[in-house]
C-alpha positions as CSV (number, residue, x, y, z in Angstrom):
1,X,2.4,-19.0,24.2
2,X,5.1,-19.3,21.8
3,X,3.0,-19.0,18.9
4,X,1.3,-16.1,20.3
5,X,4.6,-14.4,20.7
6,X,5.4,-15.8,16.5
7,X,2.3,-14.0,15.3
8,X,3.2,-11.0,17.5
9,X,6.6,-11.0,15.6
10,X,5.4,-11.9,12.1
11,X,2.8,-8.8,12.7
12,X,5.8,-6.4,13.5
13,X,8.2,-7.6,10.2
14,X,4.8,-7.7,7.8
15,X,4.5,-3.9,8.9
16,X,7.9,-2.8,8.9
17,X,7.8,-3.9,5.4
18,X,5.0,-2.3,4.1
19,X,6.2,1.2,5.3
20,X,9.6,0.3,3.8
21,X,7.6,-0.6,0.6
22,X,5.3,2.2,1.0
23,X,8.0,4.3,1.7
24,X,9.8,3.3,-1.1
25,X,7.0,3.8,-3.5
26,X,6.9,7.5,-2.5
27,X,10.9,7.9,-2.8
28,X,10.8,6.5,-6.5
29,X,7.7,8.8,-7.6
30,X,9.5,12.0,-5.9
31,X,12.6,11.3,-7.6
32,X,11.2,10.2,-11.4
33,X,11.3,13.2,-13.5
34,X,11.2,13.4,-16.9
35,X,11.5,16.8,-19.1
36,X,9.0,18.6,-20.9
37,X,10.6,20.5,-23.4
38,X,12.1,23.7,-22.3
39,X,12.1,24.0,-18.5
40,X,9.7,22.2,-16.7
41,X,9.4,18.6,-16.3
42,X,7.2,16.0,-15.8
43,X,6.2,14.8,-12.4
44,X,3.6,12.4,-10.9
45,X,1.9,15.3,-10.0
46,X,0.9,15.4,-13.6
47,X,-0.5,12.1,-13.9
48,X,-3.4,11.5,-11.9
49,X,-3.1,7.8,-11.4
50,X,0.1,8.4,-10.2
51,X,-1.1,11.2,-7.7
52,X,-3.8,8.4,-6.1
53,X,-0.9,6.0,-5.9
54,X,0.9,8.0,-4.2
55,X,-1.7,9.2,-1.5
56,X,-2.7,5.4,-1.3
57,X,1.3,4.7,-0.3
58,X,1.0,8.0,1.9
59,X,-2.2,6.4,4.1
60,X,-0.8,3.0,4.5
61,X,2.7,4.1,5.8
62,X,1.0,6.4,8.4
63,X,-1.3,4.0,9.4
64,X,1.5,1.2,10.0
65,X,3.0,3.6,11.8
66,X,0.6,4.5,13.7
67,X,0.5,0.7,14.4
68,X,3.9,0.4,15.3
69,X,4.5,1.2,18.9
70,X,1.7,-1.3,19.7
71,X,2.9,-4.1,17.0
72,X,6.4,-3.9,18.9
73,X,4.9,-3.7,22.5
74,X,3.3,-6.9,21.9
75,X,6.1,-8.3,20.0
76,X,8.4,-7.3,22.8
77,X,6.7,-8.2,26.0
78,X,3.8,-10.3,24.5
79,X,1.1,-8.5,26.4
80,X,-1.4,-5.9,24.7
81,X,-0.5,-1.9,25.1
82,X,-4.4,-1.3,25.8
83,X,-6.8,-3.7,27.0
84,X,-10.2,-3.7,25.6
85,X,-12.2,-4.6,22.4
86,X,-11.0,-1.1,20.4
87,X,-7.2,-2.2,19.7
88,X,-8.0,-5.3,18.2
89,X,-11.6,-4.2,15.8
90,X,-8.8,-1.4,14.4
91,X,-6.2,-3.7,13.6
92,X,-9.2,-5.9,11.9
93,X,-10.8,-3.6,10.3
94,X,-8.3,-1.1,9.8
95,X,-6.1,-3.9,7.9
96,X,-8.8,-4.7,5.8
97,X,-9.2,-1.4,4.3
98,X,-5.9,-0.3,3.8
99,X,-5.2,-3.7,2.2
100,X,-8.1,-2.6,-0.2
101,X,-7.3,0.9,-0.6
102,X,-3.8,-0.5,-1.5
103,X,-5.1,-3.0,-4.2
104,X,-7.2,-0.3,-5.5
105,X,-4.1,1.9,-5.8
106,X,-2.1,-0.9,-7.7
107,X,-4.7,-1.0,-9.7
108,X,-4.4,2.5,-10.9
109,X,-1.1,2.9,-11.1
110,X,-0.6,-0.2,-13.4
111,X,-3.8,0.3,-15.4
112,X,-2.6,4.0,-15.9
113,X,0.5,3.8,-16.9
114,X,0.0,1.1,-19.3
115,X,-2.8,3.1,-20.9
116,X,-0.2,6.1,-21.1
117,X,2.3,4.3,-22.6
118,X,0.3,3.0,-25.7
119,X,-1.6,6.3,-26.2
120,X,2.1,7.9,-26.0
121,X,3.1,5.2,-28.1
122,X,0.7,5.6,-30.7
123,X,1.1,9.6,-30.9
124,X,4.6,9.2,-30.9
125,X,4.4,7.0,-34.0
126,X,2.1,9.6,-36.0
127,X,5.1,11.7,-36.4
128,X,7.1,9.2,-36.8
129,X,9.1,9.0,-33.5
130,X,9.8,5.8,-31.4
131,X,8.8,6.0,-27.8
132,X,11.4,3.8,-26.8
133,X,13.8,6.8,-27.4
134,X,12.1,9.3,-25.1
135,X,13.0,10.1,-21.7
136,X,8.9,9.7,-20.9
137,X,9.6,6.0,-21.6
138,X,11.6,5.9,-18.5
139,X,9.4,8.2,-16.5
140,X,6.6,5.6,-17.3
141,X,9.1,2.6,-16.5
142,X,9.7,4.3,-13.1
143,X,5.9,4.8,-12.7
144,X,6.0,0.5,-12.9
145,X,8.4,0.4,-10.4
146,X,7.4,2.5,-7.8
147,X,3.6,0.7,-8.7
148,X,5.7,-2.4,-8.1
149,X,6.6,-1.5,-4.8
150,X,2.9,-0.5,-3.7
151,X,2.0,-3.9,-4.6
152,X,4.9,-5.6,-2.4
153,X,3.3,-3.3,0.2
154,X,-0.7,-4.4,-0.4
155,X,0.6,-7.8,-0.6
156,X,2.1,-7.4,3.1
157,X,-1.2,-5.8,4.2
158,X,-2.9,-8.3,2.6
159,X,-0.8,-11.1,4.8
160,X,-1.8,-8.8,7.7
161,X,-5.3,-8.3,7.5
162,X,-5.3,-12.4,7.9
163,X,-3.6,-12.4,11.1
164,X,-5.3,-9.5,12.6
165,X,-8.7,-12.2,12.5
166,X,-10.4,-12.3,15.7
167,X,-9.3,-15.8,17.9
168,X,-11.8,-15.9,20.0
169,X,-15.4,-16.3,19.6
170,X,-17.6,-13.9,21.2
171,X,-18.7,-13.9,24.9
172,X,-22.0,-13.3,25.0
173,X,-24.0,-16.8,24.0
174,X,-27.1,-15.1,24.0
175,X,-26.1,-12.9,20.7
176,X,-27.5,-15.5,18.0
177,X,-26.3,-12.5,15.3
178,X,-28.1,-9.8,13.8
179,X,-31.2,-11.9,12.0
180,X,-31.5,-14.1,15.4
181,X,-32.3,-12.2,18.7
């Protein structure tokens, strides 16, 4: 029973973190700002990879907390919120796919801003400029940390998608699986 109770808890923590991750993730890509010349300023809204990492954050903080009242019900009392088969297949599955929409969105926002920076780079140095002396370099350095955090939050999901595994086997003995019936 204890252990049940430990997994119960583990669950809770795992998803608290990835919404503070998450979270965090969307805080540092609504604050980075770089300017444009003039006026306006760079956003992530101007960088597609950045927009899908964002939206990626966006999906798995609302689904943790979605998750959340009945992560802590369990962890609290060590009973399940709703009986029946449909709370435990959405934890399963549901895990697993925001764990891979999440390592899809570290992904692009790693792959992207790396390719930014060295096309950047490289027009940068056909007038002569350094890179390194722009305020884009730190908009891009932000754009790692905030892909960073995504990652801290995938890796979370990832840890969660294992414990959210099915215990028991099924009760019907007569279902052989989908080849043998």
């Amino acid at each position: 029973m204890a252990s049940k109770k430990g997994m119960a808890i583990a669950s809770l923590v795992l998803r608290l973190f990835t919404i503070l991750f998450a979270a965090g993730c969307i805080v540092v890509f609504i604050l980075d700002k770089a300017p444009n010349g003039g006026d306006s300023n760079v956003t992530f809204r101007d960088v597609i990879g950045y927009k899908y990492v964002f939206a990626t954050a966006a999906v798995a903080a609302a689904y943790c907390l979605l998750l959340l009242p009945f992560t802590m019900y369990r962890a609290c009392t060590g009973k399940k919120l709703v009986r029946g088969p449909f709370l435990p297949a959405l934890y399963f599955y549901g895990d697993k796919v925001v764990a891979f929409v999440l390592a899809s969105g570290v992904g692009a926002g790693f792959l992207d801003t790396a390719d930014l920076k060295v096309a950047y780079g490289d027009f940068f140095e056909l007038f002569g400029e350094d890179f390194k002396d722009t305020p884009l370099e730190g908009f891009f350095n932000k754009g790692y940390v905030a892909t960073a955090l995504l990652a801290g939050a995938f890796l979370c999901m990832a840890i969660l998608s294992i414990f959210s595994f099915p215990r028991r086997p099924p009760t019907d003995a007569t279902n052989k699986g989908f080849f043998f019936r």
